[in-house]
N, C-alpha and C positions, 0 to 999 in steps of 0.2 A: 504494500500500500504506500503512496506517495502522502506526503504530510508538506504541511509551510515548512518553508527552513524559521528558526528561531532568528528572528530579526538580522538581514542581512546585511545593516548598515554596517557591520563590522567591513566589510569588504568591499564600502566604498571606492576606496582607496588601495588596490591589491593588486599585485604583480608578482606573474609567475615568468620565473627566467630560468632557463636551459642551462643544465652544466652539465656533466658526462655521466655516462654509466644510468639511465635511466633515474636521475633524480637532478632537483629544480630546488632554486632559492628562490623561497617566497617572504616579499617583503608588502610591508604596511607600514610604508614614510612617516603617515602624521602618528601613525601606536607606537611607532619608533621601536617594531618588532620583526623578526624574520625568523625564518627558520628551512632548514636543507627537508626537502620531503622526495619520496616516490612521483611515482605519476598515482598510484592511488586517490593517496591524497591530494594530489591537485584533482583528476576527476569530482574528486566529491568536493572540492570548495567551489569548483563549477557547477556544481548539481545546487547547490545553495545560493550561490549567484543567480542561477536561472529562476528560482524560486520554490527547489524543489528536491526533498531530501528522502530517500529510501531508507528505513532506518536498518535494513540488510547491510548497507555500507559501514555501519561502525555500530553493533550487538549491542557492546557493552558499553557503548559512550563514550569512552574513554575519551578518543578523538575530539568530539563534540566538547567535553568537558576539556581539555587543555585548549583548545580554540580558545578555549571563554580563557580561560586562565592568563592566555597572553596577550587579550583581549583584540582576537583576529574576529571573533565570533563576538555577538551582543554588547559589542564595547561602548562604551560611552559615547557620542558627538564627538567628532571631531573636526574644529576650525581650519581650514587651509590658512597657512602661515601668511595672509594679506596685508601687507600694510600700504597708505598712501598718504599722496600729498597734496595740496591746494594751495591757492592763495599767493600773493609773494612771499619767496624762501626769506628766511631767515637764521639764515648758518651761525655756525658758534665755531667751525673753524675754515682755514681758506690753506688754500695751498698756490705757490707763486709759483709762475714758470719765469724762471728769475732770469733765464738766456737761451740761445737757441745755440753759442757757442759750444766746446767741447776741445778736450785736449787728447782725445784719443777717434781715433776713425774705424770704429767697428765693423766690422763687413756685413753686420746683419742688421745694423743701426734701422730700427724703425722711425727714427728724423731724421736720417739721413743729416745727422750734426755734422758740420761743417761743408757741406755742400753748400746750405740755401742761407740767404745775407743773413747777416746775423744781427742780433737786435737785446739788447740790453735790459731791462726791466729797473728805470731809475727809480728812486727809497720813495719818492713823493705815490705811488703806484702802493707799492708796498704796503705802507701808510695808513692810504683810505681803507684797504681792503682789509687790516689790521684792525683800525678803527671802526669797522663796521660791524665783522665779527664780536670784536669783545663788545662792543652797545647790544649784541643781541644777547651774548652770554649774560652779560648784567642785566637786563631788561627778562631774562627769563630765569633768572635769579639761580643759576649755575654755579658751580664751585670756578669756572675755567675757561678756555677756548683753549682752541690749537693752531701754533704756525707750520705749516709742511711745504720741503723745499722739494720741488721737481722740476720736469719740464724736459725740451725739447734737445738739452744739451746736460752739461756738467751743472749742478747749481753753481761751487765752488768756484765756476770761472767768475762770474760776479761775485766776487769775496766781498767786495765792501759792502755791498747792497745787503748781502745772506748776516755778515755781523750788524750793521747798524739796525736794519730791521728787526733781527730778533731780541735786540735791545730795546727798540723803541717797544715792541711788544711786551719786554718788562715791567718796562714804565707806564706803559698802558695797565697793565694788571695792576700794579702794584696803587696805582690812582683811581681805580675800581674798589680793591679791595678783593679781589679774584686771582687765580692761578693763572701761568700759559704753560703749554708744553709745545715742545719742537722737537721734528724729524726731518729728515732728510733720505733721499735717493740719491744715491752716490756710482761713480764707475772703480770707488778708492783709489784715486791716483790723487794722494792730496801728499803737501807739506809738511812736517812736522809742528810748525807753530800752528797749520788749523786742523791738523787732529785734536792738541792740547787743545785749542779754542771749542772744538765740538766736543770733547768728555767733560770739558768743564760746561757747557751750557745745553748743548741738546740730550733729548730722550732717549736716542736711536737713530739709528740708520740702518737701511735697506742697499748693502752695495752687492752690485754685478762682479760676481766670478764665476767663472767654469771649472774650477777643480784643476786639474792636472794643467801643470803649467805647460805643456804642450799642447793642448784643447785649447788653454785659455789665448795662448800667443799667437795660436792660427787666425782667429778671427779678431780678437782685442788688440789692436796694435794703436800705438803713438801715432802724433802727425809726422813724425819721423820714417814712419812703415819698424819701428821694433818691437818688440813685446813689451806686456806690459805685467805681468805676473807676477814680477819681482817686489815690482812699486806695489800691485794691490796688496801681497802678502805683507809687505813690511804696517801697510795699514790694519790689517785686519791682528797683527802681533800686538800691535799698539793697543787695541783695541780691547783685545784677550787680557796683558798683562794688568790695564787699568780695570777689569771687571764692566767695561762698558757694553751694553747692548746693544746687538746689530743681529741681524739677518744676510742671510745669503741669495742672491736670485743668480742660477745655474740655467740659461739658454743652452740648447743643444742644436746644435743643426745636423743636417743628415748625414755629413761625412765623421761627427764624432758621436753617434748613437752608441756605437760598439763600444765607449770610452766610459759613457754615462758610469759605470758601475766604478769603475777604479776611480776615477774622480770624486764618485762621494765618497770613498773609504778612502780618499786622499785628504779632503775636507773632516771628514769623523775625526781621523788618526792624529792632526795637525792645527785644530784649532775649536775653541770653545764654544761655535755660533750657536745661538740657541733657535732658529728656524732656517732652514733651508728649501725653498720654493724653486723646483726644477718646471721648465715650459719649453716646449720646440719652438726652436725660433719662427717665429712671423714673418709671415712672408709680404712685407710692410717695408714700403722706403730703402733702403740700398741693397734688399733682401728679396723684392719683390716677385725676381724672375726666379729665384734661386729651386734648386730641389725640394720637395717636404718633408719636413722630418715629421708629422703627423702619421706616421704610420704606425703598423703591428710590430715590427722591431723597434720600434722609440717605446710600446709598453711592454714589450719583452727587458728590453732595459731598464725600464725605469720597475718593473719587479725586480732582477736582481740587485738593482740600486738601492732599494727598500730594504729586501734583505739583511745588505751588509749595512744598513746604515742601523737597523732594527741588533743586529749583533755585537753593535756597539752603544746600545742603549741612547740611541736618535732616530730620528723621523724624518723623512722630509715630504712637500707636499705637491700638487699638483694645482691650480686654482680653480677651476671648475668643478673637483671630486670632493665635499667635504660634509659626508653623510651625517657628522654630529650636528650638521647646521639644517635648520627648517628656516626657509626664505624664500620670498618673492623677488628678491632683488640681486643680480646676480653681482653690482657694482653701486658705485654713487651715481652715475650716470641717471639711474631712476630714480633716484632718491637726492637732489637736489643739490650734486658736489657745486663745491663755489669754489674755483680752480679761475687766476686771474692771469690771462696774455701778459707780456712784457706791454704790450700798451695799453691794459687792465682793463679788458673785456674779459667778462664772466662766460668759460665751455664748462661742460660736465664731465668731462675727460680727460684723463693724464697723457692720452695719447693723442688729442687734437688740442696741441697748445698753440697752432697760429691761426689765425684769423684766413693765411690763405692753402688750409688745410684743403685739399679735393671735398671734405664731409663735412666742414665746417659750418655751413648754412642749418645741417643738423643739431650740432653739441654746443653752440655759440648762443644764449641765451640771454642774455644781459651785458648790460652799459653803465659806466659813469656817468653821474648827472652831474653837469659841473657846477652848479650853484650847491646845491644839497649837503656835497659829499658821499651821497647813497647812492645808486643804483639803480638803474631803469630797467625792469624785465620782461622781458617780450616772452607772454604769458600763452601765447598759441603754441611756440615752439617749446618754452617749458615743459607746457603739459603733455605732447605730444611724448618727450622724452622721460615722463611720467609713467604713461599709457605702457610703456616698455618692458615691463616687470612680465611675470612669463606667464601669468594666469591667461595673460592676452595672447601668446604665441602659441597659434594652433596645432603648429607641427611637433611641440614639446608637448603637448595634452597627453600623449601614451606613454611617455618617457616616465622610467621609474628613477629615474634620477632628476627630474621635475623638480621638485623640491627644495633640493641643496644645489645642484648647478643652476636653476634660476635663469636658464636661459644664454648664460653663457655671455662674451663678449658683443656688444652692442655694435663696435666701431667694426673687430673683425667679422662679423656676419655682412655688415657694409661692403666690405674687400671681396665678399666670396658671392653675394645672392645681389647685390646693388641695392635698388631701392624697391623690390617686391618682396613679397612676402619670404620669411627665412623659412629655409630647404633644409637646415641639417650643414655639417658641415667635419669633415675627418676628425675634427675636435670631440665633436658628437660623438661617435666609438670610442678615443680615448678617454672621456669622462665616464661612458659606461661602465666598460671595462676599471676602471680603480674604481670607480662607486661599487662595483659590488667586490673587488677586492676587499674593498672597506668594509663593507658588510659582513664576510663570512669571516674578517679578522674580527667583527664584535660577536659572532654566533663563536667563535673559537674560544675569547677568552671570555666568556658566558659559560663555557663546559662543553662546544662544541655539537649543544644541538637544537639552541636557539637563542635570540638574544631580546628582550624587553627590557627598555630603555625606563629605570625610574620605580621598578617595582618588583619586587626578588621576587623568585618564583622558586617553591620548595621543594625540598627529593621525591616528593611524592609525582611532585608533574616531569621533573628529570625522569625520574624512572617510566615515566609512562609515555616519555617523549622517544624513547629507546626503543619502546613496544611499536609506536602506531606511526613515527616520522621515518623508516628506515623500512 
């Protein structure tokens, strides 16, 4: 006899994915659960999906009853991770593209630094954008705001600009009566007097290296044409011996896939970074003809990369894969970044700092008003880049990685699909594939044969997960 399934809302939200040997990870994003099953079991969470459950399939309940347990089955509502925006922003931190300059000529440069005229970003810029943020953080009674240094070149080359502004930022706080903090994006090819200058004032920094200095010297070279690994490393020792924090970002491109692994247990073995962020290079700006390293050997690598980095009690990440996160938003770009040109116009992108960007007419939102001091923001294009978050992107509705990839890059979807609807994109495999890496590393150290996020679950349903998932 056919009966109702007992409230199917549990399964919402549910995805079943293929792995070998007749059995499947099925995951539930928002119950922040999963679990390795047969096809049995997946049969029967289909037979309950369609609205209809034969109670032949599971006698004794068992089944039925850990469902509920992990709450795959009758579980509570659950919110899709929504959040938005309206109105004019009002940021509490700004980030300046302080130059389009650079003292190194990368071969994969996505600004293609030092090709295109270069352009400075003087303190009076700085300034306003400084000044604006901290009136909001005060105005919405905040402990702080944030100064963050990037952009289209080196910050560092504008040195006077990156010190006096983050000064004036102090004196902004401190005449508030409020906190700043400050970061930085770096290529570490700095000086010794503004390393000292940055451990004594800023947060962190995020610099660019490749690990093995012969990965890193192939493509990171001087405007000399010589390497440049020597100089990042002497920064990042600096950086180690003062206990200062930083991050690693590791670009690969396709001729050093095969490298990927020894390079981070060159990085593990040699220095004390506390995140390391590995991406195939973009194929963006002086990069753009180049080969892809977006394939099944860049995540062939980038697992045994993990491995040895996991053997040395570190991690490193990928930025699209990052299952602990539930979110709509895969960047600031939807969420209202306030990132000012050298001639302080408001994009929403770290990656479209000039005004005569090809996509610029997209991520360029806002203006100085020059009597004010504030800001004019052209609230069509705003919202449009609002609308962006991935509840909206049709082609991500089946993806079970929806949730934590969020859609993915805004600007590179731009480079790959133009201005129609996004198609998916080689990126797209590689986020799957580590998301559910990611996944069956939380069912693994869970016991191996489920994982629920937030609520233990006792030997009695271990043991029974043993009986009716295998």
């Amino acid at each position: 006899m056919l009966i109702s399934a007992p409230t199917p809302e549990g399964l919402a939200e549910l995805f079943t994915i293929p792995l070998e040997d007749d059995r499947y990870l099925v995951y539930a994003p928002l119950h922040r659960a999963a679990f390795v099953a047969n096809g049995r079991v997946v049969n029967l969470l289909a037979d309950i999906k369609e609205g209809c459950f034969d109670p032949a399939e599971d006698p004794d309940g068992s089944l039925v009853e850990l469902l509920r347990r992990i709450e795959i089955l009758d579980a509570p509502p659950a919110q899709p991770p929504v959040t938005g925006f309206d109105g004019d922003p009002e940021p509490t931190s700004v980030t300046l593209f302080l130059t389009t300059a650079c003292n190194l000529r990368c071969t994969y440069c996505y600004a293609s630094a030092g090709d295109t005229p270069t352009k400075h970003m003087p303190l009076e810029v700085a300034r306003r954008g400084i000044d604006f943020v901290a009136g909001n953080a005060a105005k919405k009674g905040l402990q702080g705001f944030e100064v963050l240094y990037h952009g289209g070149g080196e910050p560092a080359v504008n040195w006077r600009v990156l010190v006096d502004s983050f000064d004036y930022a102090r004196g902004k706080a401190a005449a508030l009566g409020i906190d700043v903090r400050g970061a930085s994006a770096s290529n570490g090819v700095l000086g010794d007097a503004q390393i000292d200058w940055i451990i004594a004032n800023l947060h962190s920094v995020n610099i660019s290296f490749d690990g093995l200095p012969s990965a890193h010297d192939k493509h990171r070279l001087t405007v000399l044409g010589q390497g440049s690994s020597h100089l990042v490393m002497h920064t990042i020792r600096r950086f180690d011996e003062a206990g200062f924090p930083y991050g690693l970002r590791v670009t690969v491109t396709r001729d050093q896939i095969a490298h990927l692994p020894d390079s981070i247990e060159f990085i593990c073995a040699n220095f004390r970074v506390e995140s390391i962020q590995v991406e195939p290079a973009y194929q963006l700006g002086r990069w753009a003809s180049a080969p892809s390293a977006e394939t099944d050997e860049f995540i062939a690598a980038y697992r045994e990369a993990q491995a040895r980095a996991h053997a040395r009690d570190r991690a490193i990440s990928y930025s699209a894969a990052r299952v602990g996160l539930l979110t709509n938003h895969f960047c600031g770009v939807s969420q209202d970044t306030f990132a000012l040109s050298p001639d302080g116009n408001v994009s929403s992108c770290y990656e479209v700092f000039s005004e005569d960007n090809s996509w610029a007419k997209f991520f360029f939102y806002g203006a100085p008003e020059p009597e004010s001091g504030k800001y004019r923001f052209n609230l069509p294009v705003l919202n449009k880049l609002r609308g962006l978050s991935v509840e909206h992107r049709e082609f991500c509705r089946g993806c079970f990685a929806r949730w934590s990839c969020a859609g993915d890059c805004f600007h590179k979807a731009l480079t790959i699909n133009g201005e129609g609807e996004f198609q998916g994109s080689d990126r797209c495999h590689i986020t799957r594939e580590l998301t559910k890496d990611q996944i069956l590393e939380k069912i693994a150290l869970s016991g191996g044969l489920f994982w629920h996020e937030g609520r233990p679950v006792d030997e009695h349903a271990v043991a029974k997960g043993k009986e009716v998932f295998v």
